[in-house]
N, CA, C and O atoms as CSV, one atom per row, in Angstrom:
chain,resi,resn,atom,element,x,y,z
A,1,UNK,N,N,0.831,-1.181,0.000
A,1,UNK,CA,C,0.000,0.000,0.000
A,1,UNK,C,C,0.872,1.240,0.000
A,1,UNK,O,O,1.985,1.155,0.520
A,2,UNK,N,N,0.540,2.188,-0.444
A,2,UNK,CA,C,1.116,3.376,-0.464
A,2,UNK,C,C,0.737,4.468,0.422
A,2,UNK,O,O,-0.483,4.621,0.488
A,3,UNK,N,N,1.444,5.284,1.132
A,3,UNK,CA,C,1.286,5.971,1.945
A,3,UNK,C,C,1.641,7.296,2.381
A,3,UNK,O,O,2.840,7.575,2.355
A,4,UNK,N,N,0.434,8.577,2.963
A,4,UNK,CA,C,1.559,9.354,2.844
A,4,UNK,C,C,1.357,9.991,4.142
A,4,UNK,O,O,0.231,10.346,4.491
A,5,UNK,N,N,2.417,10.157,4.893
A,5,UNK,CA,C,2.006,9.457,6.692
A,5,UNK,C,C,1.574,8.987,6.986
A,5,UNK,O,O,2.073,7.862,6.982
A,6,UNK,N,N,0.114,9.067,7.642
A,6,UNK,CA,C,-0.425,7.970,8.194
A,6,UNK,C,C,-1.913,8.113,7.461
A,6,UNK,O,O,-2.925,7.878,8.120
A,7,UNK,N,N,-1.987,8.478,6.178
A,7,UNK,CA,C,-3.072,8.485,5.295
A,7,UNK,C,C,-2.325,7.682,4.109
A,7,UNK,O,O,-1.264,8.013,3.579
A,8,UNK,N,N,-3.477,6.037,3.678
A,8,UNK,CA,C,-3.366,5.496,2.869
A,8,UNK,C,C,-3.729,5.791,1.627
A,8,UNK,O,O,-4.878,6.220,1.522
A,9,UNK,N,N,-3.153,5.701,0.727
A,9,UNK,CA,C,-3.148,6.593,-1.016
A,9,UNK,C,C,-4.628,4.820,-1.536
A,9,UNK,O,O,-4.622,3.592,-1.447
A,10,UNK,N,N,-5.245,5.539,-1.857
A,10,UNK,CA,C,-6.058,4.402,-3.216
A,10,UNK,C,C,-5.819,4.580,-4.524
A,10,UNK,O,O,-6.037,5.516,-5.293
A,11,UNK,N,N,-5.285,3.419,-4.655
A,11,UNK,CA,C,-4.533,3.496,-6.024
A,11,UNK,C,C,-4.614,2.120,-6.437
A,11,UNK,O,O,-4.153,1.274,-5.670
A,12,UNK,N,N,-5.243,1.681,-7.776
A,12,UNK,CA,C,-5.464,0.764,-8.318
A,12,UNK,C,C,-4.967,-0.920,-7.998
A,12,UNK,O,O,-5.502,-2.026,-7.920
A,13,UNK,N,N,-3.753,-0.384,-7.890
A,13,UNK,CA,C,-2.766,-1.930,-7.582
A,13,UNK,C,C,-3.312,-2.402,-6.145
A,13,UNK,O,O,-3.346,-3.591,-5.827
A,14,UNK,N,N,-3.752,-1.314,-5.273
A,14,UNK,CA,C,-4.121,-1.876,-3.893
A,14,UNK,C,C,-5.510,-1.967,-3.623
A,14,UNK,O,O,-6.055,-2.213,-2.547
A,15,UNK,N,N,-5.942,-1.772,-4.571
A,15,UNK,CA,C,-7.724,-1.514,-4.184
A,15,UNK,C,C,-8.496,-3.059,-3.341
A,15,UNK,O,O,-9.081,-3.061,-2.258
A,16,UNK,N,N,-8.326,-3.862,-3.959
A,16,UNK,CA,C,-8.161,-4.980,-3.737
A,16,UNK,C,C,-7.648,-5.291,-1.954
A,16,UNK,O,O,-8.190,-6.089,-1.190
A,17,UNK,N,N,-6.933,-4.744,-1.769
A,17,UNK,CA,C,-6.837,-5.056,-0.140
A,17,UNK,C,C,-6.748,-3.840,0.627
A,17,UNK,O,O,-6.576,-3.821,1.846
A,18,UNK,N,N,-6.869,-2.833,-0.105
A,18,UNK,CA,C,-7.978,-1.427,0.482
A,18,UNK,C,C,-9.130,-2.154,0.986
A,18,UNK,O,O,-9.231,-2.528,2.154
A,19,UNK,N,N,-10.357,-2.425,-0.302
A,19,UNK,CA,C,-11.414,-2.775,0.113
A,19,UNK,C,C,-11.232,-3.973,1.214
A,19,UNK,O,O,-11.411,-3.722,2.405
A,20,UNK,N,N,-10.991,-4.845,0.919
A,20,UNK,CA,C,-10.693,-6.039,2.517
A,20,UNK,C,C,-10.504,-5.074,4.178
A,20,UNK,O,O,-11.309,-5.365,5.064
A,21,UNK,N,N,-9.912,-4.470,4.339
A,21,UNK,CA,C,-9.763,-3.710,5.377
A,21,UNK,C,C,-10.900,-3.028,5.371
A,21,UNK,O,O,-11.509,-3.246,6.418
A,22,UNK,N,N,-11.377,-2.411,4.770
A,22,UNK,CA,C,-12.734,-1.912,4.842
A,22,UNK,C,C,-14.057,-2.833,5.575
A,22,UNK,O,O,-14.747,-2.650,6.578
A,23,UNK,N,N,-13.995,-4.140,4.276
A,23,UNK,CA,C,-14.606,-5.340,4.965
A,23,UNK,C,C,-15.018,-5.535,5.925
A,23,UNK,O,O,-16.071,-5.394,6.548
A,24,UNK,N,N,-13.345,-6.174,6.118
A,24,UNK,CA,C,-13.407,-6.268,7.269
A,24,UNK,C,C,-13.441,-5.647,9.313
A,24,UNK,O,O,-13.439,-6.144,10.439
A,25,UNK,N,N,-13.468,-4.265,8.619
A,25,UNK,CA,C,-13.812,-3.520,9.782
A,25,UNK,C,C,-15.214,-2.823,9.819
A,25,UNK,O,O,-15.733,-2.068,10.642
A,26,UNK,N,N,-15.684,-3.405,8.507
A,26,UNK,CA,C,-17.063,-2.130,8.853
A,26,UNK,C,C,-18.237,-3.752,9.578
A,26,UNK,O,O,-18.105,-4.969,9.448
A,27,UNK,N,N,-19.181,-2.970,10.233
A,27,UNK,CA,C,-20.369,-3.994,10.806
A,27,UNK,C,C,-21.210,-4.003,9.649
A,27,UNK,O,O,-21.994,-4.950,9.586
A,28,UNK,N,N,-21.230,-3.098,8.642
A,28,UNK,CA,C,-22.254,-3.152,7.436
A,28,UNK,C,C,-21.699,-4.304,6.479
A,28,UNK,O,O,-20.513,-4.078,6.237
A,29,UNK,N,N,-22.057,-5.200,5.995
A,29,UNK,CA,C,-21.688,-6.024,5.062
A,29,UNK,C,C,-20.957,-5.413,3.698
A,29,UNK,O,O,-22.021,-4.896,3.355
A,30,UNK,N,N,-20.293,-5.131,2.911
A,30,UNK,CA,C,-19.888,-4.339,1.724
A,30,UNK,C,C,-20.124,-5.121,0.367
A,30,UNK,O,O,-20.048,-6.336,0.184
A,31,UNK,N,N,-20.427,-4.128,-0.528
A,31,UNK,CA,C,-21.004,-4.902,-1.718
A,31,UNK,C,C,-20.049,-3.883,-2.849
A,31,UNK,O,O,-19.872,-2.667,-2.778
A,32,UNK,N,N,-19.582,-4.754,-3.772
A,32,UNK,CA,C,-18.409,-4.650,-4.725
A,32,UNK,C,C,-18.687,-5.548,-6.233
A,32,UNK,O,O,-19.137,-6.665,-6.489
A,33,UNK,N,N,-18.048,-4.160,-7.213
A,33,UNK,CA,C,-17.804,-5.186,-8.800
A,33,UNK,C,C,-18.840,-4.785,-9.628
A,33,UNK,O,O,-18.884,-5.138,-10.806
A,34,UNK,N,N,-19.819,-3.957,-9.025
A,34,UNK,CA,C,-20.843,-3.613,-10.440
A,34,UNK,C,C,-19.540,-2.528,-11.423
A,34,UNK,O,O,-20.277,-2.039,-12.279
A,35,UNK,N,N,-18.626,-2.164,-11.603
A,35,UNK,CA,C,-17.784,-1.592,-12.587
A,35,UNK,C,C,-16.790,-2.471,-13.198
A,35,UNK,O,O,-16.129,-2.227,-14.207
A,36,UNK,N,N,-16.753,-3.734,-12.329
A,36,UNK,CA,C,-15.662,-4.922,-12.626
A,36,UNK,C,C,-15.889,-5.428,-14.357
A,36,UNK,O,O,-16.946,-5.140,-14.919
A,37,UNK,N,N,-14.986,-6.057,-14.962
A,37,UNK,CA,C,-15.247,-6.728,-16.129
A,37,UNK,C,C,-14.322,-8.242,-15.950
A,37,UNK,O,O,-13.196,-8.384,-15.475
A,38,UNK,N,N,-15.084,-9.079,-16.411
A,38,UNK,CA,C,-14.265,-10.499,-16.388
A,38,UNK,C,C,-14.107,-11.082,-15.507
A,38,UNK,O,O,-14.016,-10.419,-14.473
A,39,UNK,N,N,-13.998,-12.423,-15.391
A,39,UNK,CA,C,-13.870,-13.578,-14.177
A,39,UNK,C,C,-12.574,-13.163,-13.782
A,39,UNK,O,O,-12.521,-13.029,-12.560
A,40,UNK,N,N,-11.287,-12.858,-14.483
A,40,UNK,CA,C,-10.192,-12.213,-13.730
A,40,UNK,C,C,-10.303,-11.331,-12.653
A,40,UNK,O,O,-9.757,-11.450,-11.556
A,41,UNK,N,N,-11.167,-10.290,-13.098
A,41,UNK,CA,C,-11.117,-9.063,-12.063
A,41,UNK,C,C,-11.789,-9.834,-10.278
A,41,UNK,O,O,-11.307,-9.818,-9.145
A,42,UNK,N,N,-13.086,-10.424,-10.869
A,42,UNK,CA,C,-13.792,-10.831,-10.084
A,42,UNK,C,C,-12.995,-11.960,-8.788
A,42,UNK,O,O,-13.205,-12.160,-7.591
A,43,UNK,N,N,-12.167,-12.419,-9.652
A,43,UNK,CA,C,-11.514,-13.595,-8.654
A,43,UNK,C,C,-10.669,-13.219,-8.072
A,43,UNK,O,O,-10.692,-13.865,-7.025
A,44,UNK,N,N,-9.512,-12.245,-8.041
A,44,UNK,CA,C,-8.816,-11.707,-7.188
A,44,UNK,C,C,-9.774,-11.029,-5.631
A,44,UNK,O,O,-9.507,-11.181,-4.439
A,45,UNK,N,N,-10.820,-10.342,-6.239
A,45,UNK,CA,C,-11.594,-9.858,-4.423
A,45,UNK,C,C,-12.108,-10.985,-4.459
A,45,UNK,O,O,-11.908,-11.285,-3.282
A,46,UNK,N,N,-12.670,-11.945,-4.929
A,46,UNK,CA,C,-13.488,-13.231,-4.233
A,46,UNK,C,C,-12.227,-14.075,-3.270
A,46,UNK,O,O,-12.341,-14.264,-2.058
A,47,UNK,N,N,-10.965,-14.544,-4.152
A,47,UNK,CA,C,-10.142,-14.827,-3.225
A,47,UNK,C,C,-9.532,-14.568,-2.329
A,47,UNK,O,O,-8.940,-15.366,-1.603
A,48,UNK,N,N,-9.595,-12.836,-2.184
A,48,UNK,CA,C,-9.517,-12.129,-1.032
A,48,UNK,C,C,-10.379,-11.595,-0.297
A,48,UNK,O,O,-10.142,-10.610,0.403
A,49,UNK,N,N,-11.458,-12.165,-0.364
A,49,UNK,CA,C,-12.574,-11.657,0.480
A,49,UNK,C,C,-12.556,-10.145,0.940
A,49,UNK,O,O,-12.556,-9.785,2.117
A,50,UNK,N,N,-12.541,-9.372,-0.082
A,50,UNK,CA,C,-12.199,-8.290,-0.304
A,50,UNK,C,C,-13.607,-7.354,-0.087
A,50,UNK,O,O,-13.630,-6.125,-0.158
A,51,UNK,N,N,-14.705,-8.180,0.177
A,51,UNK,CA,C,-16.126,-7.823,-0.215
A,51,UNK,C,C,-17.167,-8.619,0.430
A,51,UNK,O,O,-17.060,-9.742,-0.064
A,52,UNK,N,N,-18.464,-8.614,1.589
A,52,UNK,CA,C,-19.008,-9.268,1.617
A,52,UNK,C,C,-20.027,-10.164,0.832
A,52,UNK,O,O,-20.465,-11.285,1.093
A,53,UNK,N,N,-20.366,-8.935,-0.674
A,53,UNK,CA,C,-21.366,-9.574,-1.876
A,53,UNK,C,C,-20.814,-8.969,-2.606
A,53,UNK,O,O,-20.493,-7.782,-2.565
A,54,UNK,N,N,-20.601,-9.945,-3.563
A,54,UNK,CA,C,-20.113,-9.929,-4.866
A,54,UNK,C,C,-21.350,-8.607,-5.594
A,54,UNK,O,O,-22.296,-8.247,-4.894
A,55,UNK,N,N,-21.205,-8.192,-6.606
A,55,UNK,CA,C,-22.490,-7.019,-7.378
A,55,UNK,C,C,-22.053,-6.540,-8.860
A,55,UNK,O,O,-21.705,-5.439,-9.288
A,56,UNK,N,N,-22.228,-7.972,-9.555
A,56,UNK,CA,C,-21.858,-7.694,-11.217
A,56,UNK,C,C,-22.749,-6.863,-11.435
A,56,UNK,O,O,-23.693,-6.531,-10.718
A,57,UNK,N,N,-22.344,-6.395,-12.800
A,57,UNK,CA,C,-23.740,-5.611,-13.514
A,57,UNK,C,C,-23.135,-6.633,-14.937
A,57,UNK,O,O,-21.977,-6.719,-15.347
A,58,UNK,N,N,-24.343,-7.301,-15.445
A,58,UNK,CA,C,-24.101,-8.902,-16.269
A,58,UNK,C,C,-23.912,-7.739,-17.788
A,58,UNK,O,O,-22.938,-7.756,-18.540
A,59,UNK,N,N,-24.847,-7.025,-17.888
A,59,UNK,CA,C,-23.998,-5.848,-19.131
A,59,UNK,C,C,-22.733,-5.663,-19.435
A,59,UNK,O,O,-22.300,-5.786,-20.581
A,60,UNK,N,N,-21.748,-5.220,-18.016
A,60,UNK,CA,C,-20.598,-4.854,-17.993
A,60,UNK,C,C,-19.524,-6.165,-17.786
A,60,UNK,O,O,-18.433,-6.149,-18.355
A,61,UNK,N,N,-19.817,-6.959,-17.176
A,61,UNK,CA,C,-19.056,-7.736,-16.386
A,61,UNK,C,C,-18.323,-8.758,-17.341
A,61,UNK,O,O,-17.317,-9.448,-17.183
A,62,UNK,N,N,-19.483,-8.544,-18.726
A,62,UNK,CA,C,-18.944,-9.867,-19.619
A,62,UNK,C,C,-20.068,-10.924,-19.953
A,62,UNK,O,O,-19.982,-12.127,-20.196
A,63,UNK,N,N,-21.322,-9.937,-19.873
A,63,UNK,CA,C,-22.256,-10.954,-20.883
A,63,UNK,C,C,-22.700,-11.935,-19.803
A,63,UNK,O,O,-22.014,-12.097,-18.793
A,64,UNK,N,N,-24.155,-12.768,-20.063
A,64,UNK,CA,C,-24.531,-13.841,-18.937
A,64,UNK,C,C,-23.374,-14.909,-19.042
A,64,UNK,O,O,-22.878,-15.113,-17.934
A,65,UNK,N,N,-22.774,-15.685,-20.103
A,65,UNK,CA,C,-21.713,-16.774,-19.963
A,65,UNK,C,C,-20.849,-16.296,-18.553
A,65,UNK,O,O,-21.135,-16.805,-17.469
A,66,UNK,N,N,-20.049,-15.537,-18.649
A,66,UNK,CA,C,-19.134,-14.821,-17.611
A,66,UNK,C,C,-19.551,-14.250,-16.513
A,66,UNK,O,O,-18.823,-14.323,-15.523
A,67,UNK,N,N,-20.661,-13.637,-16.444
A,67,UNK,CA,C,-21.692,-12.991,-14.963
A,67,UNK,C,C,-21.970,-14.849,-14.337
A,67,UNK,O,O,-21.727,-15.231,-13.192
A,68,UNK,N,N,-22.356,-15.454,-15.133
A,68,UNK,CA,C,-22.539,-16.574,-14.723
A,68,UNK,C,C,-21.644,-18.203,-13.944
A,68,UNK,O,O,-21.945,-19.159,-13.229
A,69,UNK,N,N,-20.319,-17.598,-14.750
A,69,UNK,CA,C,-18.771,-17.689,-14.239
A,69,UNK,C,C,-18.593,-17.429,-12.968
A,69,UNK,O,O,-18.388,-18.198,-12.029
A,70,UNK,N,N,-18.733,-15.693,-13.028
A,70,UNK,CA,C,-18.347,-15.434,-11.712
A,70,UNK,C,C,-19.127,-15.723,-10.828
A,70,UNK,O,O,-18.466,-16.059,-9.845
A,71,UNK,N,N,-20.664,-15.805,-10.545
A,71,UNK,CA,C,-21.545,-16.107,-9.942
A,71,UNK,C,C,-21.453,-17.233,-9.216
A,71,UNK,O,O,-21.841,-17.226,-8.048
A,72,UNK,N,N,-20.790,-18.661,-9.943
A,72,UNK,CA,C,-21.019,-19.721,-9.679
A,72,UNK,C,C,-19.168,-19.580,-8.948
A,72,UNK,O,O,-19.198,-20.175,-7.870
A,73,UNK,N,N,-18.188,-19.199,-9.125
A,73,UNK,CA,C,-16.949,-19.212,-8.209
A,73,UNK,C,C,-17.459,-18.366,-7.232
A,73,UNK,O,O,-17.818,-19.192,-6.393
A,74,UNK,N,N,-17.703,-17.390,-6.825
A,74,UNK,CA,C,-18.414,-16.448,-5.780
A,74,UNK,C,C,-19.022,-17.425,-4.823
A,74,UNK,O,O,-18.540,-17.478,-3.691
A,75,UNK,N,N,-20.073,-18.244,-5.157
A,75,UNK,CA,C,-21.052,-19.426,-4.252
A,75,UNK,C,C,-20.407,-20.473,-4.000
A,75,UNK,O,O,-20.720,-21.219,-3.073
A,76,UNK,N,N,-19.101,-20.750,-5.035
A,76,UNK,CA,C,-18.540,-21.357,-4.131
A,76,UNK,C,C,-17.618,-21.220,-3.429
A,76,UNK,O,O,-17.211,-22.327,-3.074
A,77,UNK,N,N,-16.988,-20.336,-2.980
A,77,UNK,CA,C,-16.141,-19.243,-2.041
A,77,UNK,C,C,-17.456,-19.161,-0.836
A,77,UNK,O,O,-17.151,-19.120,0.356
A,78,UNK,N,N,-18.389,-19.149,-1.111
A,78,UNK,CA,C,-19.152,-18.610,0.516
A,78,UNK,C,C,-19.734,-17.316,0.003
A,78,UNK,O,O,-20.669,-17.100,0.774
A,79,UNK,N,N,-19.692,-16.395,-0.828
A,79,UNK,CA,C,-19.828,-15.193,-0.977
A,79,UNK,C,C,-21.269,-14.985,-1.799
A,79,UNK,O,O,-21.526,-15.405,-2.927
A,80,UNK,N,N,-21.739,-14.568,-1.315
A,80,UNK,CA,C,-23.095,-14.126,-2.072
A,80,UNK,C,C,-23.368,-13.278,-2.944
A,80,UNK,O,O,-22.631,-12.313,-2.742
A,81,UNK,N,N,-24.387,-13.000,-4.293
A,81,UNK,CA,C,-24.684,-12.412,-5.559
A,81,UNK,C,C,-25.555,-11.775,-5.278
A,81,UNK,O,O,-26.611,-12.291,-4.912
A,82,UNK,N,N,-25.346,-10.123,-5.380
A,82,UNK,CA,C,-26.209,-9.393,-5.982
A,82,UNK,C,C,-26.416,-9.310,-7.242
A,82,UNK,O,O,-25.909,-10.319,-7.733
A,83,UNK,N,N,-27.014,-8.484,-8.289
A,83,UNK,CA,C,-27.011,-8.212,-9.584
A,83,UNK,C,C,-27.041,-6.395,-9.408
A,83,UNK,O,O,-28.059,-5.877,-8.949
A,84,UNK,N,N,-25.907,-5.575,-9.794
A,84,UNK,CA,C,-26.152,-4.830,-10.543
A,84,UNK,C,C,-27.015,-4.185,-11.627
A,84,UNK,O,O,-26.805,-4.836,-12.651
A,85,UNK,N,N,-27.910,-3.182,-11.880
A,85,UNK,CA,C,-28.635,-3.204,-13.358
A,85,UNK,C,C,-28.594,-1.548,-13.976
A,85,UNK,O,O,-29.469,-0.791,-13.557
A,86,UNK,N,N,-27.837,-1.152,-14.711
A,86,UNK,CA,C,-28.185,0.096,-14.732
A,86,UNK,C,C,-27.878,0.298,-16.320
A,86,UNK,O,O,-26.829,0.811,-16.708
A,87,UNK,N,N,-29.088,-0.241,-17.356
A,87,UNK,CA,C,-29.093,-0.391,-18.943
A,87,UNK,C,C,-30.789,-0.084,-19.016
A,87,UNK,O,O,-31.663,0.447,-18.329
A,88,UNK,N,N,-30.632,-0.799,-20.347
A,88,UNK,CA,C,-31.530,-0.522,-20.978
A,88,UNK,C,C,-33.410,-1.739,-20.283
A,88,UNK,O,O,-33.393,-2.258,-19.167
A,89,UNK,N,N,-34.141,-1.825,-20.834
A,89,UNK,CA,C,-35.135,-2.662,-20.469
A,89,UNK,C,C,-34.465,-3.786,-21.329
A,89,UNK,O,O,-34.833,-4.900,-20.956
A,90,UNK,N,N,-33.852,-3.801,-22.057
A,90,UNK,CA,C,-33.807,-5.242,-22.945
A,90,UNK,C,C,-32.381,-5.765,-22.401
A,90,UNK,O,O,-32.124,-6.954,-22.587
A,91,UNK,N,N,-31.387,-4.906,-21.703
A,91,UNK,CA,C,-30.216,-5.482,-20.687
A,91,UNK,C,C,-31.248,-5.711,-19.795
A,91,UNK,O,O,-30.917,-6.807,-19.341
A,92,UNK,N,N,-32.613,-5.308,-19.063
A,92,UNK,CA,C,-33.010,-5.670,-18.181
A,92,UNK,C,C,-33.584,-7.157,-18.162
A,92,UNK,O,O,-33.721,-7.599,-17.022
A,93,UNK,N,N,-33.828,-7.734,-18.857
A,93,UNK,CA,C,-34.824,-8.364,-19.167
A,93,UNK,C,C,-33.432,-9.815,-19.071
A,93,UNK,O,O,-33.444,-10.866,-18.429
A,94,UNK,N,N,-32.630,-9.366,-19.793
A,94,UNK,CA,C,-31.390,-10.315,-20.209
A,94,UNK,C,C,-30.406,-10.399,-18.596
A,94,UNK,O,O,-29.597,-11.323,-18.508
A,95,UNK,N,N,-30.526,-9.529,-17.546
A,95,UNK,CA,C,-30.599,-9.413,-16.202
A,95,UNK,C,C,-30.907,-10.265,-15.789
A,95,UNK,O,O,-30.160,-10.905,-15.049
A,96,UNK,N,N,-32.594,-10.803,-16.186
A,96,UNK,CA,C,-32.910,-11.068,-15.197
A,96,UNK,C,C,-32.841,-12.743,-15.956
A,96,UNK,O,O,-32.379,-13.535,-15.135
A,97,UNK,N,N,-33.101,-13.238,-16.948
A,97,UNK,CA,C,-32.751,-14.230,-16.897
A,97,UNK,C,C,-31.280,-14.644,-16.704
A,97,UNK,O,O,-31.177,-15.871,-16.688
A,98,UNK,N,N,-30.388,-14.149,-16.589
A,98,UNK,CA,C,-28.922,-14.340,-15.642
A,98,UNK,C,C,-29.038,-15.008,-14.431
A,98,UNK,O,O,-28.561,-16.103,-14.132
A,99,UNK,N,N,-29.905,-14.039,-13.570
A,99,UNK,CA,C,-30.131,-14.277,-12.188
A,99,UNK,C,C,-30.885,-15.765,-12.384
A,99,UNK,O,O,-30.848,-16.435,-11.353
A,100,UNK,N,N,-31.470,-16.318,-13.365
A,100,UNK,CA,C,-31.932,-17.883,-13.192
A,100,UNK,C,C,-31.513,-18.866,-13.156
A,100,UNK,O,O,-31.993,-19.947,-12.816
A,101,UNK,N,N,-29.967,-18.398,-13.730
A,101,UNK,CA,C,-29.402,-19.626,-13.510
A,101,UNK,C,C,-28.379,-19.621,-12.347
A,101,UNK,O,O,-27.844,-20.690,-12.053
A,102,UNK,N,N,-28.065,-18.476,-11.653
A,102,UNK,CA,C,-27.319,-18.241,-10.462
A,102,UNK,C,C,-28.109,-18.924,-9.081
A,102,UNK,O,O,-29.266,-18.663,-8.753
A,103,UNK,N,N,-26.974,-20.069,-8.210
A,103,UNK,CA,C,-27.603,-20.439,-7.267
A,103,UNK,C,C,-27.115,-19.501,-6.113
A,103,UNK,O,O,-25.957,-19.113,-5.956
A,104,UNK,N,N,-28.267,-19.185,-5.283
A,104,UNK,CA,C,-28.374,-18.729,-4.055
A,104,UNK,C,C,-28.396,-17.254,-4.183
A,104,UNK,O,O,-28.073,-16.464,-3.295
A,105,UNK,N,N,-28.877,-16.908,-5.579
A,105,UNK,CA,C,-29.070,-15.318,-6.382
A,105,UNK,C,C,-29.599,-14.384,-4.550
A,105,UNK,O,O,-30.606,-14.784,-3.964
A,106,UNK,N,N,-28.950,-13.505,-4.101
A,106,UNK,CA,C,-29.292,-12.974,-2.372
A,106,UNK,C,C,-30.034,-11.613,-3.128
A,106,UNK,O,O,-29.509,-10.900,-3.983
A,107,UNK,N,N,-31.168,-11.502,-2.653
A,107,UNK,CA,C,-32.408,-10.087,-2.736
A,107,UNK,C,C,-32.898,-9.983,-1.482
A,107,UNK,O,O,-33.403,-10.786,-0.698
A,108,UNK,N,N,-32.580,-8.521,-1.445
A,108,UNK,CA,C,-32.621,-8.001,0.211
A,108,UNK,C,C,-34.636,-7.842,0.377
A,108,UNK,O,O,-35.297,-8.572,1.116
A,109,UNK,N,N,-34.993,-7.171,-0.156
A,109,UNK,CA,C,-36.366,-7.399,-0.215
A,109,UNK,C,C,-37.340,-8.627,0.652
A,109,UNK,O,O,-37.296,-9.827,0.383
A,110,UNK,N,N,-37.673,-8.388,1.069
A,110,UNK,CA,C,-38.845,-9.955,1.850
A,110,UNK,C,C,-40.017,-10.144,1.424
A,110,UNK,O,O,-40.638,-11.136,1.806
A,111,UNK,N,N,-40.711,-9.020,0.331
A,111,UNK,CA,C,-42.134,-8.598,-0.097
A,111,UNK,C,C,-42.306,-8.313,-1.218
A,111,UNK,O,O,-41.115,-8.045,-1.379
A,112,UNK,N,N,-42.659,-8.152,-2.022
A,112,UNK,CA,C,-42.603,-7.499,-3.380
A,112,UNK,C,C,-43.093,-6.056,-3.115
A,112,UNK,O,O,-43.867,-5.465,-2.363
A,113,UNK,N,N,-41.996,-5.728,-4.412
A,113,UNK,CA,C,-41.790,-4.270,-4.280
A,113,UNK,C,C,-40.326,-3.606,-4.154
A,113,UNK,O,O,-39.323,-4.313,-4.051
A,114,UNK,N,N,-40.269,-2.033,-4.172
A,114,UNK,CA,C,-38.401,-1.986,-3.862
A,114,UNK,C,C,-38.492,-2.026,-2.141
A,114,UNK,O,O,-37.342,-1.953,-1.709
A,115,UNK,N,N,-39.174,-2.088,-1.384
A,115,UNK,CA,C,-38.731,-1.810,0.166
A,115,UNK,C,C,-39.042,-0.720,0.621
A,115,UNK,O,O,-38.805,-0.283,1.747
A,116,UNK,N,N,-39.590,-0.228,-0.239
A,116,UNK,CA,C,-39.970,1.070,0.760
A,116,UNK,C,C,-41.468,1.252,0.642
A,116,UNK,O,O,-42.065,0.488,-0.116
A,117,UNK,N,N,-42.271,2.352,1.432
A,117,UNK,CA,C,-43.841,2.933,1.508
A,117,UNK,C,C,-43.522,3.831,1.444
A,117,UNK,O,O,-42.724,4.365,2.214
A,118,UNK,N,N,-44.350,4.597,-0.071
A,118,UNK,CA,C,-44.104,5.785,0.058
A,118,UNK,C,C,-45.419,6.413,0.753
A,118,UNK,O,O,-46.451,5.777,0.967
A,119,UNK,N,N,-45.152,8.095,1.143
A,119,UNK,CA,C,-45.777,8.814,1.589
A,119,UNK,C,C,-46.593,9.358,0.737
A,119,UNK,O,O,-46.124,10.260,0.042
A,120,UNK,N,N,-48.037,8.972,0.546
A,120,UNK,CA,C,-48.776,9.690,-0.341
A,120,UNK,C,C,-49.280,11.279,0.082
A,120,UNK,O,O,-49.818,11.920,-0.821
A,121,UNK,N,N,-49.116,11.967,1.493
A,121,UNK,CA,C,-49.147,12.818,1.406
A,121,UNK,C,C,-47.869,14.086,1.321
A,121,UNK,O,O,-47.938,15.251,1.711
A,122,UNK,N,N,-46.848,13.440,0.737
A,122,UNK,CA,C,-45.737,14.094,1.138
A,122,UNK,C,C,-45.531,14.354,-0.896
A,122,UNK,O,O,-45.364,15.372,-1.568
A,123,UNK,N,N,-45.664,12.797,-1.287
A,123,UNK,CA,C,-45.617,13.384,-2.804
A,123,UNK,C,C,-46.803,14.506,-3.355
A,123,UNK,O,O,-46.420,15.559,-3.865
A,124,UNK,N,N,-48.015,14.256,-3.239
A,124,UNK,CA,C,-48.757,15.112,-3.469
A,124,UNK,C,C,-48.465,16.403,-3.315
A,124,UNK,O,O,-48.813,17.325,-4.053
A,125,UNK,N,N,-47.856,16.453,-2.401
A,125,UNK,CA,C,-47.588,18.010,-1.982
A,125,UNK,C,C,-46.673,18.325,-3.099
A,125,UNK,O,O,-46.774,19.502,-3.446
A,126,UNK,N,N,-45.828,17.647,-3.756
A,126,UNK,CA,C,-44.365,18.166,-4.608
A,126,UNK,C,C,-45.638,17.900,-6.705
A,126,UNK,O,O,-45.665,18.347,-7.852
A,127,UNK,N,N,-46.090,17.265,-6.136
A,127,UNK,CA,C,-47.224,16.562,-7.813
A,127,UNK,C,C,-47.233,18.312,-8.400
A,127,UNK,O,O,-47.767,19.261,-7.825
A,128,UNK,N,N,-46.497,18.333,-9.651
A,128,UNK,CA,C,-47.069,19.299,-10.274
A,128,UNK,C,C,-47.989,19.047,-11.809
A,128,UNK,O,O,-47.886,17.941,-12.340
A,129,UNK,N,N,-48.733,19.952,-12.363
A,129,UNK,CA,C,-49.498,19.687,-13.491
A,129,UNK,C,C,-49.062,19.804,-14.512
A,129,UNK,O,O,-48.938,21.027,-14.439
A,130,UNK,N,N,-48.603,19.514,-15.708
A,130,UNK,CA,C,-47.906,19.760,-16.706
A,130,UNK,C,C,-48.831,20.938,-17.481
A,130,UNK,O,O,-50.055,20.826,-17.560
A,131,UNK,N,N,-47.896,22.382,-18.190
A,131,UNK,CA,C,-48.566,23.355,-18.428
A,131,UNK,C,C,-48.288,24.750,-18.058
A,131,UNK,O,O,-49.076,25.641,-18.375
């Protein structure tokens, strides 16, 4: 790692066991790799547990063959799959059949829906009329 007193520099070559220290000191679980590309990138933080959930985005990462790669070394490391999604409806769609063939695919959700209730009197108040 690089250093300049007692402030650590982030810099590419160390990111990788930057994030691990992070990891491993925060109580929040950490989620990593929706910018990653390739089972290469992916397997260096999986083998360093660099990350509590893995978080391809299957667009970027290298297509379902390879999202599906990494998915299946990830589960078997112990490490659990999010999915990344930030494309089109037809990357969406190609998303989501990814996630079908991934075992132990982890969605924080318990209900359908994104998790939240919204406030219907709080939007109303902001609702404007077009015009």
């Amino acid at each position: 790692m690089n250093f300049i007193g007692d402030i650590i520099i982030y810099t590419r070559p160390n990111s990788v066991m930057l994030n691990k220290l992070v990891t491993e000191g925060s109580p929040t679980p950490t989620l990593h790799g929706e910018e990653f590309f390739g089972f290469k990138t992916f397997k260096q933080w999986i083998d360093n547990r660099a990350m509590d959930i893995i978080h391809p985005d299957m667009l970027t990462s290298g297509g379902i063959l390879e999202t599906k790669k990494i998915a299946d070394y990830a589960n078997m490391n112990g490490i659990p799959v999010m999915f990344h999604m930030a494309g089109s409806p037809i990357g969406a769609i190609a998303s989501c059949y990814c996630v079908c063939l991934v075992d132990d695919f982890y969605a924080v959700p318990e209900k359908p829906g994104l998790g939240i209730e919204m406030n219907d009197e709080v939007w109303k108040e902001h609702l404007t009329v077009p015009g």
